[in-house]
Structures are given as structure tokens and as C-alpha cells.
N, C-alpha and C positions, 0 to 999 in steps of 0.2 A: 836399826834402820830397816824398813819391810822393804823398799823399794827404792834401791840407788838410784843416783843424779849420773848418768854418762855419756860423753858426748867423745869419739875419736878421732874428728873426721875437722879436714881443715873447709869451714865454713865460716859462713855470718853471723849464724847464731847456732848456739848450743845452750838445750834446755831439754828437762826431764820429758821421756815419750808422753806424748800428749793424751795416752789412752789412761794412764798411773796418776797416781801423786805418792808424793815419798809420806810416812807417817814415820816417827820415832820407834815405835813398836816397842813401850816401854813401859813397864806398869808406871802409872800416872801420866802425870802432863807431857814429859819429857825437861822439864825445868834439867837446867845444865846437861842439856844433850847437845850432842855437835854435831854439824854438818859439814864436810871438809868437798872442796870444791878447787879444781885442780885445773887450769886455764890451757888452753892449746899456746897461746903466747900473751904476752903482759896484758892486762888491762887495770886501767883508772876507774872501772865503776862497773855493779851488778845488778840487773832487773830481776826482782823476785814475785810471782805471785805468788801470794803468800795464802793458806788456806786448801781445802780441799774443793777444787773447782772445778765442775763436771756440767756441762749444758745441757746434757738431761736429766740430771741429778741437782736440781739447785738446791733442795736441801741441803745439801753435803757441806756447804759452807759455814752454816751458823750449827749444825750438829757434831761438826768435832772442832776440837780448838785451834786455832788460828794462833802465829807468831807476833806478841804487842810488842817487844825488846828483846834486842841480840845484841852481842857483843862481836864485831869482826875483826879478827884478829888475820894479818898480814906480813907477819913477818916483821916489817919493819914500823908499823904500827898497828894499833886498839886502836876502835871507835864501838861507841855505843848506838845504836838508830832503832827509832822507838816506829810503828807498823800503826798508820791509822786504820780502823775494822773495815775496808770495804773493795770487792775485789776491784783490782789494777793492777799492775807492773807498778812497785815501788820501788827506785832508784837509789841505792846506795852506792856515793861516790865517794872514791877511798884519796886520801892524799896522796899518795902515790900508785904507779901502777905497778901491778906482783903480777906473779904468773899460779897465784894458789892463793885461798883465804879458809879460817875455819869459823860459822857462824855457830856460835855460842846463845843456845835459847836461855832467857833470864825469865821470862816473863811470858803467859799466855790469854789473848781472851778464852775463855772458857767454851767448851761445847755444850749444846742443849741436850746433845743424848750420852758423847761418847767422848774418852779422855784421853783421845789421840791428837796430836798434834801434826799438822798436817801443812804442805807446801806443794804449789801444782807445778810452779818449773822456775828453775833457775834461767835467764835470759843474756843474752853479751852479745852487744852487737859491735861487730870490730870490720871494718874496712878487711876485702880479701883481700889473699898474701897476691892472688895472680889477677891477670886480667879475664872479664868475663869471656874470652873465645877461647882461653885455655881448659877451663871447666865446659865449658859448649861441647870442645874436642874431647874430651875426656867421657861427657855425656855419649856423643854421633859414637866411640868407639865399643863404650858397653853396651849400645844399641844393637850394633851389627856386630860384636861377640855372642849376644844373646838369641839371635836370630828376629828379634823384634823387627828391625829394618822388614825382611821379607814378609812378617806377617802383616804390617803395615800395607803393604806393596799388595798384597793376598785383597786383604780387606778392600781399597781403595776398586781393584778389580770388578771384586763382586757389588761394590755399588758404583758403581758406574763412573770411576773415573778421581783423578785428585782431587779437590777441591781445590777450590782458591783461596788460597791468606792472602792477609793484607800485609806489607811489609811495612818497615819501623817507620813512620811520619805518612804514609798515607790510609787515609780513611777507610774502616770496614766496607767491605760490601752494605750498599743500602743509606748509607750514609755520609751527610759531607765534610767536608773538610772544614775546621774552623775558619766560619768568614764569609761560607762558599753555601750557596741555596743548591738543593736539588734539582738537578733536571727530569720537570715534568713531561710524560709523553702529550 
């Protein structure tokens, strides 16, 4: 494996850094290579884009080979899930939820240039353990350990002042409120 799948961190999602894609790194396709993927806590189901997906590299996708069938194995069960060619998040829901799975490649579409087999991020989107203002506080705190707070504060100085946000349910600056016309001068 050229480039692991890690995520440590208790979040919504966790998937492969978005600059990478993992490739097998295995002379040929990678047929019977495995990818072991190890959950922060249980989940029922996996989002994979599958292929090597790069948005200024769109070649990348049809030149190396992409995942057609795996086998994911759970622990407490095998499933087989077969990969139609085209990128998305494909949804593999597992009959029960684990907290680890290992995706067993059986099968590849083929690449045009090169005989890597390639996956851009493993995806799980799971309900957070806390409420959003504990991670807020958590955020406000690494702010003003980092000294950000004041530079912040620095900046807003030199250009002349805070700005104004809009807070949660009423309308940006410049615009109205659903329902609600403009007042023209």
C-alpha cells in the first residue's frame, strides 16, 4: 500500500487526505490485496470513491485501474459489492455495524496506462459523539492557544474595524430575508 487510509480524530467523516489516493503498490493489478479500515466507533455502512480522482488530473481516473468487486469482510460477516465505472461515493451497507472491515480486491476495471489500482477516499458519515458548542469550545480554545485570536484582532484593526456577520436565521448583509423585499432608498 503506497499511501494509507488514516483518520484519528473524533469527527463526521473520515477519509483518505484529499491531496493522495491510496494505490496497492504491487506489481500488477493488485487482485487479492486488501485494504483494512479500522472505524473510530461502530458503523453500518462505507462510502468509497473508488479510482484515482484528482480535479486537475482527470485523466487519473480511466489510466490506472479502478475497483469492479471486493469482498468485505467484518468480522461477523462476508459481502461481495461489485463498483459501477464512474466516479461517486458508492455506498457499501454492511448487515451489521463493526467497528473495522478488511476490503478484499477480486476484480479490476483496467487502466489505460498504468496497472495500479487506485482508491481516492474512504468516507463514514456518523452522527457526532458531542454537541456542536463543544467542538465550537474546543475550536475558540486552539484559537487563543495559537495566538490566532490576537492576530485576528491585529487584522480587523488595520482594516478599519470588525465587520459584520449575519447571525444563524437572519439575512446577510445586502439581502432579505425569505418572503421579505428590499428596502429601496
Amino acid at each position: 500500500m503506497r499511501y494509507p487510509f488514516y483518520s484519528y480524530v473524533d469527527a463526521e467523516l473520515n477519509f483518505n487526505n484529499a491531496s493522495l489516493f491510496w494505490a496497492e503498490g504491487e506489481k500488477g493489478p493488485g487482485i487479492g490485496g486488501t485494504i483494512e479500515v479500522e472505524f473510530n466507533r461502530e458503523a453500518d455502512h462505507v462510502m468509497v470513491l473508488n479510482g484515482a480522482v484528482d480535479i486537475a488530473r482527470l485523466n487519473l481516473y480511466k489510466d490506472n485501474n479502478r475497483l469492479k468487486r471486493v469482498r468485505v469482510d467484518g468480522g461477523a460477516f462476508s459481502i461481495e459489492y461489485a463498483f459501477e465505472d464512474f466516479v461517486w461515493f458508492h455506498k457499501i451497507a454492511f448487515p451489521t455495524a463493526v467497528d473495522r472491515i478488511t476490503i478484499t480486491v477480486l476484480e479490476v476495471y483496467p487502466g489505460r496506462k498504468w496497472d495500479d489500482t487506485c482508491v481516492s477516499a474512504i468516507f463514514l458519515k456518523q452522527a457526532p459523539l458531542r454537541p456542536r458548542s463543544e467542538y465550537e469550545a474546543v475550536i475558540e480554545t486552539y484559537i487563543r492557544l495559537k495566538g490566532i485570536d490576537r492576530l485576528i484582532l491585529e487584522y480587523e484593526r488595520r482594516k478599519g474595524g470588525k465587520k459584520r456577520q449575519a447571525s444563524i436565521g437572519e439575512a446577510p448583509i445586502g439581502k432579505a430575508p425569505i418572503g421579505e423585499a428590499l428596502a429601496t432608498p
